[in-house]
N, C-alpha and C positions, 0 to 999 in steps of 0.2 A: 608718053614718057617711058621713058627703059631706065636700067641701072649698067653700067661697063665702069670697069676696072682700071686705074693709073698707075701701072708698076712704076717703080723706081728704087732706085739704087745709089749707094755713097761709100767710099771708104773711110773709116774713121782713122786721126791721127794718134789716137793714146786710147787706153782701157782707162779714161776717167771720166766724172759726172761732167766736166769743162768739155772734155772734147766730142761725145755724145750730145751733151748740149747743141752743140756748135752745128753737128754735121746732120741733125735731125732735121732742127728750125729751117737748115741752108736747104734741104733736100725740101723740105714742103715748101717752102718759097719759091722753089725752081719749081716744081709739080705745078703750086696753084697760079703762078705766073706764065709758064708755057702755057699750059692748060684754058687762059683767061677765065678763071675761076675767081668770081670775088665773094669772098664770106663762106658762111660752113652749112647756109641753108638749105642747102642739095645733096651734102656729104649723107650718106648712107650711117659709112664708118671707117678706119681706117684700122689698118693689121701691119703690124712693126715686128720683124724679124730682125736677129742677131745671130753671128757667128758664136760659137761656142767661148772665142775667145774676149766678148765685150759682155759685160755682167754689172757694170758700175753702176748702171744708172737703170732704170727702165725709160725707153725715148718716149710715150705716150705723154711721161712726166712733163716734158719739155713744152708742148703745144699747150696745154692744160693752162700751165703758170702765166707762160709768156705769148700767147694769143688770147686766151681765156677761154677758150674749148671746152667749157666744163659740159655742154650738152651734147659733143658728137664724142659716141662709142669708138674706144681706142681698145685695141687688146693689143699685148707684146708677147712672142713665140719667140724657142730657140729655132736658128735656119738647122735642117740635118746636116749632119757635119759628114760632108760626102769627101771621099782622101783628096786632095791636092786640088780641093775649093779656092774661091777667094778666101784670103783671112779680112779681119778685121773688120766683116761688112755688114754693113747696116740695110736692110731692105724696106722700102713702104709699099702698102696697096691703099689706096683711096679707092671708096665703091663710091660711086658718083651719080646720082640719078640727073637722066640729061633728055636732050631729045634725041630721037632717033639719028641726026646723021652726025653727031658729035663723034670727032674722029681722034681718041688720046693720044698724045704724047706723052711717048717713056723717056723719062729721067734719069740719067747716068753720069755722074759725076765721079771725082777724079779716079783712081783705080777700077771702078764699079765701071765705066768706061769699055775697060778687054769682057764683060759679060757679054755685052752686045757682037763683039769678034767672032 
């Protein structure tokens, strides 16, 4: 078994606890759906970055509540706020312990999208 990494990426629609809600949950669904990932019993942990300008909520919050994740390790960081970044973006890492030839798919949804450009 090894451990690889699931980047992914989202832009959020508002700096509020509703739309961080919205674009976390959307963004892990899309991760552990491409990914064909069922359940949390291989997640390592997951690392949740924000743009300086999203602060409403902490998104780890979100999976906790409303998947019930209370045993996989979440931490939330500010992204560096490097000049003329995406705004408004929310980024995940899943550490995923897997087998050697598990090949990840990155998650990029709507704005988060021009990253991969």
């Amino acid at each position: 078994m090894t451990t690889k990494g699931i980047r992914g990426a989202i832009t959020v629609d508002a700096n509020t606890e509703n739309a961080l809600r919205e674009a976390t949950l959307e963004l892990l669904c899309e991760i552990f759906e491409q990914n064909n990932i069922k359940g949390t019993d291989n997640i390592s942990h997951i690392i949740f970055t924000t743009t300086k300008d999203l602060n409403a909520a902490f998104p780890a919050k979100f999976p906790r509540i409303e998947f019930g994740w209370d045993n996989v390790a979440m931490m939330c960081y500010n992204e560096l706020d490097v000049p003329n970044s995406l705004p408004m973006c929310l980024r995940a890492l899943v550490v995923y312990n897997c087998s050697d030839d598990f090949n990840p798919k990155f998650i990029y949804l709507k704005g988060a999208k021009n990253l991969r450009k």
